[in-house]
N, CA, C and O atoms as CSV, one atom per row, in Angstrom:
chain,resi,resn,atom,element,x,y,z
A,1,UNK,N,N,-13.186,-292.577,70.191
A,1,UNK,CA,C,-13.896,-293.402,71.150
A,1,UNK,C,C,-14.935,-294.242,70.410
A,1,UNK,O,O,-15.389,-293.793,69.357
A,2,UNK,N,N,-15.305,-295.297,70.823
A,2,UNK,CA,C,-15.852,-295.944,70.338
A,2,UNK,C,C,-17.428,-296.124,70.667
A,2,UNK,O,O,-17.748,-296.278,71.846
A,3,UNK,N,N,-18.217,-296.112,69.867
A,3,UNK,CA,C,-19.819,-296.188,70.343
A,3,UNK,C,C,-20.357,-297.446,69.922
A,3,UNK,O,O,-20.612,-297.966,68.835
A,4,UNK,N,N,-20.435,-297.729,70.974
A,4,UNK,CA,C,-21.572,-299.081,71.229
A,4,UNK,C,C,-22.815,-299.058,70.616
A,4,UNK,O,O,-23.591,-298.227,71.087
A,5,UNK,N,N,-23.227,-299.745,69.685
A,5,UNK,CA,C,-24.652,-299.842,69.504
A,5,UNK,C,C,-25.722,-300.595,70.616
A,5,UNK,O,O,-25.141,-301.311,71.431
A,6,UNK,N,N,-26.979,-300.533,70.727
A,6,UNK,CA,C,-27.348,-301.150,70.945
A,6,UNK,C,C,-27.487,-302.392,70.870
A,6,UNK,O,O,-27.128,-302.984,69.852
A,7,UNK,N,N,-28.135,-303.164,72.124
A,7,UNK,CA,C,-28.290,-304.633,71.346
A,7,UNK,C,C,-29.653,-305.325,71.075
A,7,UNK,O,O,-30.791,-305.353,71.544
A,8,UNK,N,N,-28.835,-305.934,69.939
A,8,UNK,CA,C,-30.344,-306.386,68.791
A,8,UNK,C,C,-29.660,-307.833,68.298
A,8,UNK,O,O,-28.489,-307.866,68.674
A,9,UNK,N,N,-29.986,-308.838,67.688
A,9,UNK,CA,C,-29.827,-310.000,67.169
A,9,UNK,C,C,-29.182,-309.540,66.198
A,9,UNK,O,O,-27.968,-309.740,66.184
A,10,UNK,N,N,-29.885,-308.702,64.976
A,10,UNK,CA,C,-29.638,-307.967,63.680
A,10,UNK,C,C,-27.957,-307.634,64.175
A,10,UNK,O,O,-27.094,-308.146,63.462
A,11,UNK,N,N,-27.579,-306.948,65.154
A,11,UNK,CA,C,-26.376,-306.213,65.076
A,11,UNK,C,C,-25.271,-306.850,65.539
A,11,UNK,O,O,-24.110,-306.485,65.352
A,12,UNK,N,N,-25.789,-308.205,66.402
A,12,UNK,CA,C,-25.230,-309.515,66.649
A,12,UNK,C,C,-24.090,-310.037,65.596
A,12,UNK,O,O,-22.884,-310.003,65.351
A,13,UNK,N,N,-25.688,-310.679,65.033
A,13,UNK,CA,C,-25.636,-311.655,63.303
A,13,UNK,C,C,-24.189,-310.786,62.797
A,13,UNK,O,O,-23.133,-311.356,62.522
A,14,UNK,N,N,-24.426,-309.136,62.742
A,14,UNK,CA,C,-23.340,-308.868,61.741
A,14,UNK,C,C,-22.096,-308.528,62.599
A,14,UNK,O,O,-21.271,-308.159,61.762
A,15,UNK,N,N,-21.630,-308.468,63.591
A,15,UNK,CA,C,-20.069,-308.358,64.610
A,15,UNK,C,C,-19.859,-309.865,64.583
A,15,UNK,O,O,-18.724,-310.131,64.977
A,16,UNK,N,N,-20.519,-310.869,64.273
A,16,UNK,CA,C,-20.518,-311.990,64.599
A,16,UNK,C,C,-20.025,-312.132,63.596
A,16,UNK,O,O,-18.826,-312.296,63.821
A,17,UNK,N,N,-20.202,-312.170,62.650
A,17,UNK,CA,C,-19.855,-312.574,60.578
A,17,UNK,C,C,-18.182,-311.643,60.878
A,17,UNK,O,O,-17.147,-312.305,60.955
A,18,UNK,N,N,-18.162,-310.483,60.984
A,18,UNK,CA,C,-16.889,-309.842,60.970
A,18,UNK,C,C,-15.868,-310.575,62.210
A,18,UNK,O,O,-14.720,-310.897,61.901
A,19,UNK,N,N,-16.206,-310.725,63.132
A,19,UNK,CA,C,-15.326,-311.525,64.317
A,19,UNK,C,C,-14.809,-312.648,63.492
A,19,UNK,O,O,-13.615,-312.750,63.210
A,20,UNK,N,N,-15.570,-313.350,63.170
A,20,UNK,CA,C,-15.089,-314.534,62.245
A,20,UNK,C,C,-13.672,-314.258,61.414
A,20,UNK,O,O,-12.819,-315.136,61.544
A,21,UNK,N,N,-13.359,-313.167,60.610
A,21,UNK,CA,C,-12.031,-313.137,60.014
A,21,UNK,C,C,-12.317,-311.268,60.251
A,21,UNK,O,O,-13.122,-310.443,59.818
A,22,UNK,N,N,-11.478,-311.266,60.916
A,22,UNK,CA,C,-11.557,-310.037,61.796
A,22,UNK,C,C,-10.566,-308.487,60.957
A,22,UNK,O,O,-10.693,-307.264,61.010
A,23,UNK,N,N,-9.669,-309.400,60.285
A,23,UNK,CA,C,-8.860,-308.246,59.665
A,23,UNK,C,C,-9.538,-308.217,58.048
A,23,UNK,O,O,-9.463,-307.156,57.428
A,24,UNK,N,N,-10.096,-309.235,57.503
A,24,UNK,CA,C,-10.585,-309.156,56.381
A,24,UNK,C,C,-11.644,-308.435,55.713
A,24,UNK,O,O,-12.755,-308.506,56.238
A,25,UNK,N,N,-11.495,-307.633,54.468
A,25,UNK,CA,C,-12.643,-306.835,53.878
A,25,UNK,C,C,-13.427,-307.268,53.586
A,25,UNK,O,O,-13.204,-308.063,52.673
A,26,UNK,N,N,-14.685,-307.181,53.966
A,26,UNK,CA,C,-15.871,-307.902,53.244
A,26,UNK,C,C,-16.626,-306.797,52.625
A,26,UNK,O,O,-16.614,-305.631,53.020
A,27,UNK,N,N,-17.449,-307.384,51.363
A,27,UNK,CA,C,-19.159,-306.801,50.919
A,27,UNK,C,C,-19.833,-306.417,51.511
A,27,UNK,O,O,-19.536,-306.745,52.660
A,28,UNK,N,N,-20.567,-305.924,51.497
A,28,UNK,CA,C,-22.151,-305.729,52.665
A,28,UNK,C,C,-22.543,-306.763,51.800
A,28,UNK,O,O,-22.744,-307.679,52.597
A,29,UNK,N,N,-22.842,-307.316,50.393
A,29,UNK,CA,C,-23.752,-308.167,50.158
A,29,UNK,C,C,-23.580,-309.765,50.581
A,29,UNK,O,O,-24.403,-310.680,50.560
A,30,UNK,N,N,-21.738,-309.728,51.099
A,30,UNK,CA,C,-21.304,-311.110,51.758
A,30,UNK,C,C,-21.889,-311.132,52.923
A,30,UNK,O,O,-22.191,-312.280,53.248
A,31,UNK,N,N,-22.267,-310.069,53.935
A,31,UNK,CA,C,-22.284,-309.802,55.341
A,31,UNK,C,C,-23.852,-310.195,54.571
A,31,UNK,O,O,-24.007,-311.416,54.549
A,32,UNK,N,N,-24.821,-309.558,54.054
A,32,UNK,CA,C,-25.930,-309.800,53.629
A,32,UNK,C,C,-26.574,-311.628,53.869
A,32,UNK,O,O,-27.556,-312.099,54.442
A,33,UNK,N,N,-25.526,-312.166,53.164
A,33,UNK,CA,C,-25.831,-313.743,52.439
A,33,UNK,C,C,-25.506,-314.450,53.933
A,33,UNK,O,O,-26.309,-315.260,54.396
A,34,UNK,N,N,-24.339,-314.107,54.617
A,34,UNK,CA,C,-24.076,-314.981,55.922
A,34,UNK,C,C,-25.133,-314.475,57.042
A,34,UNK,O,O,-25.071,-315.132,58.081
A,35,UNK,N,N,-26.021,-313.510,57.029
A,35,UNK,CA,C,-26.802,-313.218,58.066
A,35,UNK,C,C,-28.035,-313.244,57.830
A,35,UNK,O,O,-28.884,-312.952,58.672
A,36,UNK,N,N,-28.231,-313.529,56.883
A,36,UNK,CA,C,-29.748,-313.351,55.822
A,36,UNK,C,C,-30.447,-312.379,56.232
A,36,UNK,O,O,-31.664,-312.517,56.350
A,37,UNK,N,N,-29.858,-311.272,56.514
A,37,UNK,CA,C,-30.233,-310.061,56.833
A,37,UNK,C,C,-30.554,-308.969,55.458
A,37,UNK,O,O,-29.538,-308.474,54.969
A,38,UNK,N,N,-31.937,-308.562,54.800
A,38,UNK,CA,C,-32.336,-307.630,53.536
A,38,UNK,C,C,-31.137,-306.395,53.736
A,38,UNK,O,O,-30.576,-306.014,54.764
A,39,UNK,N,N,-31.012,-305.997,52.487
A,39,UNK,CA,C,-30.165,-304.517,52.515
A,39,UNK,C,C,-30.835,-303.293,53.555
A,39,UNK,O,O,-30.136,-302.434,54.093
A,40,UNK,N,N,-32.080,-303.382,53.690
A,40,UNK,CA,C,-32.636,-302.205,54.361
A,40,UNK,C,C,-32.146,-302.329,55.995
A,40,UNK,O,O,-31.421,-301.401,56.354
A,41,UNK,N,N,-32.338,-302.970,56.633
A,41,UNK,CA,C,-31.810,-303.994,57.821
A,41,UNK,C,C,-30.011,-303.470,58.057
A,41,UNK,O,O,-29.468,-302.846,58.968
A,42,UNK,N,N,-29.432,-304.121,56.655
A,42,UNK,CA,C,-27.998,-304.578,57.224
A,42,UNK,C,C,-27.719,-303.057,56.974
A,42,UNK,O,O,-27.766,-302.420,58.026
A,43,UNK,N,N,-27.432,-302.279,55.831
A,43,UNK,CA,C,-26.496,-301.497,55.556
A,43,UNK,C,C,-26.942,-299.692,56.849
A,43,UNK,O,O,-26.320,-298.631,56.804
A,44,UNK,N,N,-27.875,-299.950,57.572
A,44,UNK,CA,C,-28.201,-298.660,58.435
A,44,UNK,C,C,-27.342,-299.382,59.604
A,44,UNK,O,O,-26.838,-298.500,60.299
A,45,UNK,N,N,-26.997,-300.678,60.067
A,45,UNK,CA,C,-26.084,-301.035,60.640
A,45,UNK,C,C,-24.544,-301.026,60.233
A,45,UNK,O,O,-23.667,-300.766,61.056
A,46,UNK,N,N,-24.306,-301.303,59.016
A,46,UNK,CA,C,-23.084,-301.206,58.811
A,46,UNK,C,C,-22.548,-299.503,59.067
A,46,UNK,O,O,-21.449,-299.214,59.542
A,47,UNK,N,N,-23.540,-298.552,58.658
A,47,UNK,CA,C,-23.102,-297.094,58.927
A,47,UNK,C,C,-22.930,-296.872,59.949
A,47,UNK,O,O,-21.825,-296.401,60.221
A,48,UNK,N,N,-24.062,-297.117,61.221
A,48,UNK,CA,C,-23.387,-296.756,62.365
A,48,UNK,C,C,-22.291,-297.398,62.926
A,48,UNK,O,O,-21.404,-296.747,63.478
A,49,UNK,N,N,-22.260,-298.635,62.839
A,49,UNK,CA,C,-21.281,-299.136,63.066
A,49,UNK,C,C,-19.624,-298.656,62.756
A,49,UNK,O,O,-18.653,-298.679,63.513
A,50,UNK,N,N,-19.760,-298.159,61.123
A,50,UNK,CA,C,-18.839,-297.354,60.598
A,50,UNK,C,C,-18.126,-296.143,61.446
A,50,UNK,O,O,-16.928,-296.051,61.710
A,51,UNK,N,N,-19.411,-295.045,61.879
A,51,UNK,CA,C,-19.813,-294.067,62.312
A,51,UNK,C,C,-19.476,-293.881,63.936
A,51,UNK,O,O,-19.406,-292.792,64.506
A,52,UNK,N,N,-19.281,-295.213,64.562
A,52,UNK,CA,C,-18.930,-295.513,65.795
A,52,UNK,C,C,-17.370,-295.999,65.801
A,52,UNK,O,O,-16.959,-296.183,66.947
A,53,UNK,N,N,-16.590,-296.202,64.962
A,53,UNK,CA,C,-15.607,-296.084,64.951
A,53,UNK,C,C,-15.004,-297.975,64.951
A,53,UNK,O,O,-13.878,-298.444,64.784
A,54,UNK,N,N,-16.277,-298.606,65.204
A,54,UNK,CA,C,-16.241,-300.228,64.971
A,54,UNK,C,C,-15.926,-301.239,63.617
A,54,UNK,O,O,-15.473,-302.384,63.618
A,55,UNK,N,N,-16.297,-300.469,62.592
A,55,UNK,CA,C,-15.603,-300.538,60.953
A,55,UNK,C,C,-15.277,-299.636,60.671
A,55,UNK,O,O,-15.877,-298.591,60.921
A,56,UNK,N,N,-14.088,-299.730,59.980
A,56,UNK,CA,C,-13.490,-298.829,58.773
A,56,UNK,C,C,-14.100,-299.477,57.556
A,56,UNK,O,O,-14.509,-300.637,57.503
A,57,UNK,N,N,-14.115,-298.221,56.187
A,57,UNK,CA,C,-14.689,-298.362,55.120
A,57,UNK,C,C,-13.492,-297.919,54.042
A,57,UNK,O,O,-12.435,-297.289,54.004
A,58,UNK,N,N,-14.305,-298.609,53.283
A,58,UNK,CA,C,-13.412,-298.230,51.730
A,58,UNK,C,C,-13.982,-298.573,50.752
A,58,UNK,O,O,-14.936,-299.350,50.780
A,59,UNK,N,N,-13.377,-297.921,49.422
A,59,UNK,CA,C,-13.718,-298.621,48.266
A,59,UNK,C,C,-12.965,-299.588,47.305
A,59,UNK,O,O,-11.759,-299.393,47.159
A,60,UNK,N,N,-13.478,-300.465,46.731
A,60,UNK,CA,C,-12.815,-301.534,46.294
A,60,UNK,C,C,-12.747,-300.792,44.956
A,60,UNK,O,O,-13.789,-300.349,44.473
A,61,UNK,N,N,-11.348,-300.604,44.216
A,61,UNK,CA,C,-11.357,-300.567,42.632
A,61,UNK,C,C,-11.690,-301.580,41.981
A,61,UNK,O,O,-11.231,-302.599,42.496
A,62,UNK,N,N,-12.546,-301.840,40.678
A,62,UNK,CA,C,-12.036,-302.645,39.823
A,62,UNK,C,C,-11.416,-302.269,38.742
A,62,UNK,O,O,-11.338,-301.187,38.162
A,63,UNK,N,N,-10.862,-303.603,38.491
A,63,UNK,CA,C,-9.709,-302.879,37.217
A,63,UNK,C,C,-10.796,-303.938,36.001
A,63,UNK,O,O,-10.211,-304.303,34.981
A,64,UNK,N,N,-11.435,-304.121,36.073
A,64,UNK,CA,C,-12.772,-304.437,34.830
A,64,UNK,C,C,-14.138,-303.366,34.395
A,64,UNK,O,O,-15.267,-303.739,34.074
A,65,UNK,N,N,-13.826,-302.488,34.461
A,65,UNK,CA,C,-14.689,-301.487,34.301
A,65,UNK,C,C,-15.537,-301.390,35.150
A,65,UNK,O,O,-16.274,-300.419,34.976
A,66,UNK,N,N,-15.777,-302.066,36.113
A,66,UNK,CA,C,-16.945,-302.085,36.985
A,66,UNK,C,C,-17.441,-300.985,38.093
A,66,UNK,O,O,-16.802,-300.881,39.140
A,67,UNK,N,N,-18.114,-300.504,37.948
A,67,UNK,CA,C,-17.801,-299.192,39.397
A,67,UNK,C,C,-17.598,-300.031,41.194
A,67,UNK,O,O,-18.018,-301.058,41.726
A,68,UNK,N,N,-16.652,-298.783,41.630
A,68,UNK,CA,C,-16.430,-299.193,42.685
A,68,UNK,C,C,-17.259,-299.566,43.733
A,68,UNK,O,O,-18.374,-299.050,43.816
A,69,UNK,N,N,-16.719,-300.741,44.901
A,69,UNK,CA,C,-17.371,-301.310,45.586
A,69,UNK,C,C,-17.387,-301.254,47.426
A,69,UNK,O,O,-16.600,-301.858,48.154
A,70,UNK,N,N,-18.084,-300.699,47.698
A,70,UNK,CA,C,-17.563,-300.357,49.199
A,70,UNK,C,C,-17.414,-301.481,50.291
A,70,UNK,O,O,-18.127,-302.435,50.602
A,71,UNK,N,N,-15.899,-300.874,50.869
A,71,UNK,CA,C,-16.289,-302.579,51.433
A,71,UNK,C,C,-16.058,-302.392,53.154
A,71,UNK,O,O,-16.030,-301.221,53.533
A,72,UNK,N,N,-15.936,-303.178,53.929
A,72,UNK,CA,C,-15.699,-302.760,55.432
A,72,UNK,C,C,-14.734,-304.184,56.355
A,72,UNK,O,O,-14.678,-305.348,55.960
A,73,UNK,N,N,-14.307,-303.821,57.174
A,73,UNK,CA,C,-13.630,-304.420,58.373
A,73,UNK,C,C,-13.424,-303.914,59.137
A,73,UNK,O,O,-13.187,-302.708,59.057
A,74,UNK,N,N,-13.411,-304.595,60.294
A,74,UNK,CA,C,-12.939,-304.500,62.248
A,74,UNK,C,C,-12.051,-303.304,61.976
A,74,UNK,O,O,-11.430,-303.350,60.915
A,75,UNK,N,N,-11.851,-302.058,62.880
A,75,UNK,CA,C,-10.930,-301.914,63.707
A,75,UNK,C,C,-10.247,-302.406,64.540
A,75,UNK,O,O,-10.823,-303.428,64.914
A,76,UNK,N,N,-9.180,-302.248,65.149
A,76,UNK,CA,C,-8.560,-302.827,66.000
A,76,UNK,C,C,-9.484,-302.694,67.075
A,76,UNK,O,O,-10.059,-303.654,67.588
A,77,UNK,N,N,-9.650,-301.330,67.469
A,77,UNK,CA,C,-10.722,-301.136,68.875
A,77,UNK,C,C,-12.401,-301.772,68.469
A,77,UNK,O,O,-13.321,-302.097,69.220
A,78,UNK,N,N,-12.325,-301.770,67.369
A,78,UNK,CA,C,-13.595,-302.082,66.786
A,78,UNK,C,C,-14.044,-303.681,67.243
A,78,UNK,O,O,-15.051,-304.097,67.816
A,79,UNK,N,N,-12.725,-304.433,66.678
A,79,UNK,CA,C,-12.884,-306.096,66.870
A,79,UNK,C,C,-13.231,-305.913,68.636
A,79,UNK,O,O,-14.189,-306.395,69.241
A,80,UNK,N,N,-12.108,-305.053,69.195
A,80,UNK,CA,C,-12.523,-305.326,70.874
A,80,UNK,C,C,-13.983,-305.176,71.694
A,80,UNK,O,O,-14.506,-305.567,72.737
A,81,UNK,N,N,-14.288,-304.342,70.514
A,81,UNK,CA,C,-15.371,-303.590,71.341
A,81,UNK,C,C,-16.460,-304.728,70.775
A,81,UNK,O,O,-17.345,-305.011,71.583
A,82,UNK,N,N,-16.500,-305.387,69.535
A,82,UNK,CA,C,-17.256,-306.244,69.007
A,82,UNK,C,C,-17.270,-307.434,69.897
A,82,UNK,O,O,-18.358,-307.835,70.313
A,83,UNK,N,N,-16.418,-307.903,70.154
A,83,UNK,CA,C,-16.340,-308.801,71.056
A,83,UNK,C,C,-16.720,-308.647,72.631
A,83,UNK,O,O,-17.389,-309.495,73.222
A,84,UNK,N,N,-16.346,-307.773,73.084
A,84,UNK,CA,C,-17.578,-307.419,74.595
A,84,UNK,C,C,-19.066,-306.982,74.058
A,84,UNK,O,O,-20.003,-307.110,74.846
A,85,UNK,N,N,-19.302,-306.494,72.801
A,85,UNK,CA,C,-20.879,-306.435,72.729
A,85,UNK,C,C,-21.251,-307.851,72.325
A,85,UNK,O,O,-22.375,-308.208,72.680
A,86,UNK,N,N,-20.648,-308.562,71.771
A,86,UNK,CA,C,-21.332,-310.441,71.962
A,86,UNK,C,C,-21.356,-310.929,72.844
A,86,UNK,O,O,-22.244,-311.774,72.953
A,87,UNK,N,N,-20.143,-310.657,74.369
A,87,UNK,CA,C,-20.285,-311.522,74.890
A,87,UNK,C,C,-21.611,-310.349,76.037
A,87,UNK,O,O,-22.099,-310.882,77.034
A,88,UNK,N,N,-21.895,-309.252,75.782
A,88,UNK,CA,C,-23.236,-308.666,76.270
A,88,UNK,C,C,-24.238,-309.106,75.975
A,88,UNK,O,O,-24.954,-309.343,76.948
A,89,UNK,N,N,-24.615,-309.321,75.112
A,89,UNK,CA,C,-25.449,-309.674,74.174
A,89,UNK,C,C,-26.036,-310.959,74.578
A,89,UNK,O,O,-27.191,-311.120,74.974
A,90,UNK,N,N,-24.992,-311.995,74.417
A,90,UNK,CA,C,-25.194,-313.173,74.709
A,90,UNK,C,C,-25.456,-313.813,76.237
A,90,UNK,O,O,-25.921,-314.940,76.407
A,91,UNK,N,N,-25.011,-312.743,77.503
A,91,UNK,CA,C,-25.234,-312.909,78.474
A,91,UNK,C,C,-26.458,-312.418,79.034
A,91,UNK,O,O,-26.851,-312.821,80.128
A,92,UNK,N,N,-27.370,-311.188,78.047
A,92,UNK,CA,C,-28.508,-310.574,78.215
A,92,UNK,C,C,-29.626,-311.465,77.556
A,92,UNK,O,O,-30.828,-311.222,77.663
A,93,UNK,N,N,-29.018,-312.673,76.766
A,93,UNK,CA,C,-30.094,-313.374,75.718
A,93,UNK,C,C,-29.368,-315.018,75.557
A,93,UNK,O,O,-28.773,-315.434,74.563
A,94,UNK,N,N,-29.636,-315.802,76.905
A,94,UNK,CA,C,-28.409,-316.508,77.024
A,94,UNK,C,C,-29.471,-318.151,76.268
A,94,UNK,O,O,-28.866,-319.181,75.970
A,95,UNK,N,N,-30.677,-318.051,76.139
A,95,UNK,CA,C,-31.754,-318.992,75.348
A,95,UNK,C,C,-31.343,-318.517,73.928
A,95,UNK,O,O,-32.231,-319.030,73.248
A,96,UNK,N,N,-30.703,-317.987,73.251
A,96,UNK,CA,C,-30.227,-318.045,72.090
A,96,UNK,C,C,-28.936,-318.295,71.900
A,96,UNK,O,O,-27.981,-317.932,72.587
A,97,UNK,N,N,-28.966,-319.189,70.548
A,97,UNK,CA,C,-27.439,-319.744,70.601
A,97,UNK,C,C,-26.242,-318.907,70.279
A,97,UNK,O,O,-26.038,-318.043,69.426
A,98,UNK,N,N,-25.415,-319.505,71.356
A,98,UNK,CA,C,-24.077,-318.861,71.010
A,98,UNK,C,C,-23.147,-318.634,69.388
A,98,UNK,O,O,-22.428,-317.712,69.003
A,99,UNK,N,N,-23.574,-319.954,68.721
A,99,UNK,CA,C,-23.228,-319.565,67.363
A,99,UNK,C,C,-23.669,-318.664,66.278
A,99,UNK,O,O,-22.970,-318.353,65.314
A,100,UNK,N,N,-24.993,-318.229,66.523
A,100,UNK,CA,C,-25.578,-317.509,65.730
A,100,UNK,C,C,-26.925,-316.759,66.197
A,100,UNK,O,O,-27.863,-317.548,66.087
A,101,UNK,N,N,-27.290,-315.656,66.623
A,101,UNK,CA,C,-28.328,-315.303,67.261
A,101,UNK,C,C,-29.533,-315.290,66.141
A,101,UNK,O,O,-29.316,-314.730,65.067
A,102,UNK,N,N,-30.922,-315.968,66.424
A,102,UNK,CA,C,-31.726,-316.405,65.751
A,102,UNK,C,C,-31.954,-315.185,65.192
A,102,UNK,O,O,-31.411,-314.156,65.592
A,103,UNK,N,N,-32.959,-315.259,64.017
A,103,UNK,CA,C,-33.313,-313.827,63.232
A,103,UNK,C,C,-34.584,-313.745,63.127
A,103,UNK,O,O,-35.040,-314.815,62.722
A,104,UNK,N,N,-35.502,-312.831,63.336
A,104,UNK,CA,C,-36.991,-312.645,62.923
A,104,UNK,C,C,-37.122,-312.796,61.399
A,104,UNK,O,O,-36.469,-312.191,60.550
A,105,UNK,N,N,-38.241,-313.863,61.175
A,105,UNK,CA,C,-38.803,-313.923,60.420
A,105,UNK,C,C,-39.761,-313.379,59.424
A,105,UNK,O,O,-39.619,-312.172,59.618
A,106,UNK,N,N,-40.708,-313.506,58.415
A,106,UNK,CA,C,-41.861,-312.871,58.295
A,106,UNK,C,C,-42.584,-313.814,58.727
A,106,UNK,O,O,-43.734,-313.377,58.674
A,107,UNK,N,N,-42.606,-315.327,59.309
A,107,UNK,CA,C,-43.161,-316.802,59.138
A,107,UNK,C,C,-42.973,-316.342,60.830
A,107,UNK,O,O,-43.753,-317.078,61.434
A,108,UNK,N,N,-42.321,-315.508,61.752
A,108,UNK,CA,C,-42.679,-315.659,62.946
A,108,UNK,C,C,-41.280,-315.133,63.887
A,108,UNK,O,O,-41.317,-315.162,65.117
């Protein structure tokens, strides 16, 4: 079953970045750069999110010596459920734009 997070802009920004190419693995530090969301912020979201059954996880090998890299994408139920928490989201916070929900600042 799937668990809903709450809603927050922060948790928006990142179902929003994954909706975008929905079957594809991303970084946390790609999800990072498209949401300008700090590591402390994004990656306690990416876990629950994980943890709720909304991403699957893995690790990326490299074959350059590099240590491995964890990476994440949609579930199937995951993308669904991502997509009724935006369009929640967006109907609970309808002065913020539909393309991208604004982000707190330190400037305000």
């Amino acid at each position: 079953m799937i668990a809903m997070p709450r809603l927050s802009p922060q948790t928006a920004a990142v179902l929003r970045a994954f909706t975008g190419a929905p079957r594809d693995w991303r970084y946390g530090y790609d999800i990072s750069r498209e949401t300008s969301l700090k590591s402390g912020t994004l990656y306690p979201i990416l876990v629950r999110l994980a943890d709720g059954g909304i991403l699957e996880t893995d690790w990326e090998q490299s074959e350059t010596g590099r240590p491995p890299r964890h990476i994440y994408r949609l579930t199937a139920d995951g993308l669904r459920a991502a997509r009724a928490y935006l369009r929640e989201y967006e109907a609970a916070h309808p002065s913020r734009s539909a393309s991208r929900p604004r982000l707190r600042t330190a400037e305000g």
